[in-house]
N, C-alpha and C positions, 0 to 999 in steps of 0.2 A: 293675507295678513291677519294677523290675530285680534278679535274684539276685544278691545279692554276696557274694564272694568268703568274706570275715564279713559277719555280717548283726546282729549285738550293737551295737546302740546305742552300747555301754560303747566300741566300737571306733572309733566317730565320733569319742567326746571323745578319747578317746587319739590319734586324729591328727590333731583339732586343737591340744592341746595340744605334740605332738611338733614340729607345724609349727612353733611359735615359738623352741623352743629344746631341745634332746638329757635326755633324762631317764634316770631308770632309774624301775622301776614301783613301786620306794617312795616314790618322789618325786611321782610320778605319782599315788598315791593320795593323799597328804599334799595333793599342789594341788588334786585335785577335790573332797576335803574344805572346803580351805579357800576355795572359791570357792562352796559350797556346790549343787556337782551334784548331791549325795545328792540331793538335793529331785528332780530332775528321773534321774535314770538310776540305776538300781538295782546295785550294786557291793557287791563285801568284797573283801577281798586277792585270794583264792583265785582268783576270777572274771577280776578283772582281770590277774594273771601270764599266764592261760590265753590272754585275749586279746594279747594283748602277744604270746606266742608264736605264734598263730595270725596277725596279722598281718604276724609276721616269714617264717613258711613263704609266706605267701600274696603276700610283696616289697613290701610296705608300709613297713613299717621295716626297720631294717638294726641289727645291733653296732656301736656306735661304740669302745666301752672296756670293759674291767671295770677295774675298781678298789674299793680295800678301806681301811675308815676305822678304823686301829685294828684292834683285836682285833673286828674286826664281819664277819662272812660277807662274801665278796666280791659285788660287787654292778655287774650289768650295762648300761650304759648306751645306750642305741636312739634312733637318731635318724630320720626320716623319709626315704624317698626319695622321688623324682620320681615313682614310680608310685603312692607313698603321697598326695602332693599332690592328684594328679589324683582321686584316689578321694573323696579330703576332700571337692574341689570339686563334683565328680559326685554323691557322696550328697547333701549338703546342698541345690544347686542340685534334687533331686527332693523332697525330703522340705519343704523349703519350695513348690515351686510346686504338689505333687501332693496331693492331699487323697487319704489312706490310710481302706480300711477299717478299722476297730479294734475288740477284744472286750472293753470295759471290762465289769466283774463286775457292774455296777448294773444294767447296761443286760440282760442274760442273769436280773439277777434279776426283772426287770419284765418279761419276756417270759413267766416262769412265775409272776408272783406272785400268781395266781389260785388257787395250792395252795394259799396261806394266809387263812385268813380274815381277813375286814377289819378284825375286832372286836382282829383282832393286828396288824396291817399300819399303823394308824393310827397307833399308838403307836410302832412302828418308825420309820414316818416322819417323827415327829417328834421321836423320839431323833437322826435322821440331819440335821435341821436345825438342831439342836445342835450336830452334830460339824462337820456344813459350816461353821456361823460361828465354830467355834472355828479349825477351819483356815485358813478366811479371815482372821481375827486375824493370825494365825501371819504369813501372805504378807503381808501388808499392816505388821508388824513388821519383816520384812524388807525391804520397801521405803522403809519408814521411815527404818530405821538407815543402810542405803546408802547414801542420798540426804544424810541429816545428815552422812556422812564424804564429800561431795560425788562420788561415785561418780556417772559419764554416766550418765543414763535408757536408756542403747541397753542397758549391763551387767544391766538391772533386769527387761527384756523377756518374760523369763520367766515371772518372780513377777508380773507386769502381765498376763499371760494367764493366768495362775494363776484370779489372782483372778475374772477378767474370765467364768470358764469354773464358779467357784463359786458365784459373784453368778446366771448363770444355770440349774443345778442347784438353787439354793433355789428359785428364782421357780418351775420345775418343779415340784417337792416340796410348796410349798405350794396351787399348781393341784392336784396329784392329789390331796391329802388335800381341800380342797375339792370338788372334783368326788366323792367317795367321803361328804363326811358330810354335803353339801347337803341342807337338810331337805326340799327340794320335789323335789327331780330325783335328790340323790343316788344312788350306786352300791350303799350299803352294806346296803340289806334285802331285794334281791336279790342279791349277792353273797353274804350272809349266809343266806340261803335255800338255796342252793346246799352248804352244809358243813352244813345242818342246825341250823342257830344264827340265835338270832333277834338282829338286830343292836341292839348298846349305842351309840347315840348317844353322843360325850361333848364 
């Protein structure tokens, strides 16, 4: 993968959103709010100014104006250049075609969850299929609502791999805990052997 210039995700959406139309990055935040990025890119103000100014050192965006609304701190307006475009294009054109290594926390925690014993690990895992379909709820609300305010299916895209990506996280989750409390093959009384605890079936 290629080093870029920024390399904050938060910086992608900022120049796509810059591409459409000049902002300032309160406005900037307001609209990834309201379009609901939270979900997908991690931001708070602080973050996002930082970016904002990092791609303006790095000629992605440019000052378009400052101006001031009332007695409100003056407030900076940035609009995209041509070197910004091309970067837009560039990233997304990789990050779609390119399948990235990545360090999700689940995945680091299943490489060492051997610390734990199963007698605990079971229950976890089934606390965490809980949370999965609660979150799934969630995306699947979201796509709901969208759709009833006739929002295109391409807008929803996201929330659609969202789900698509939870759906197969359960199916996992509840393979492991099977394979772990199988009465005939099970993992769990030698794994439980191992911590020195004799395994609870439950």
């Amino acid at each position: 993968m290629k080093k870029r210039p920024v390399g904050n995700l938060l910086a992608l959406a900022v120049l796509s959103y810059l591409s459409r139309q000049p902002m300032h990055p309160y406005e900037l935040s307001k609209t990834l709010r309201s379009h609901g990025d939270a979900r997908s890119i991690k931001f708070n103000h602080g973050s996002l100014y930082m970016v904002v100014q990092q791609l303006a050192r790095a000629g992605f965006v440019a000052e378009q104006e400052v101006n001031r609304d009332g007695a409100r701190p003056e407030r900076t307006v940035y609009q995209i250049t041509d070197a910004g475009r091309a970067e837009l294009r560039d990233w997304l054109r990789e990050l779609v075609g390119q399948p990235q290594h990545e360090y999700p926390g689940f995945v680091s925690a299943l490489s060492l969850i051997s610390a734990l014993s199963p007698n605990e690990v079971v229950p976890l895992l089934r606390a965490r299929l809980v949370g999965i379909a609660e979150q799934r709820a969630a995306a699947q609300s979201e796509i709901d609502a969208a759709e009833a305010q006739g929002l295109p299916a391409l807008f929803l895209i996201e929330e659609v791999y969202r789900v698509g990506l939870l759906d197969a996280e359960a199916a996992f989750v509840a393979d492991l805990i099977g394979k772990i409390t199988d009465p005939e093959k099970g993992w769990g009384p030698m794994w439980a052997a191992a911590h020195g605890e004799e395994y609870r079936a439950e």
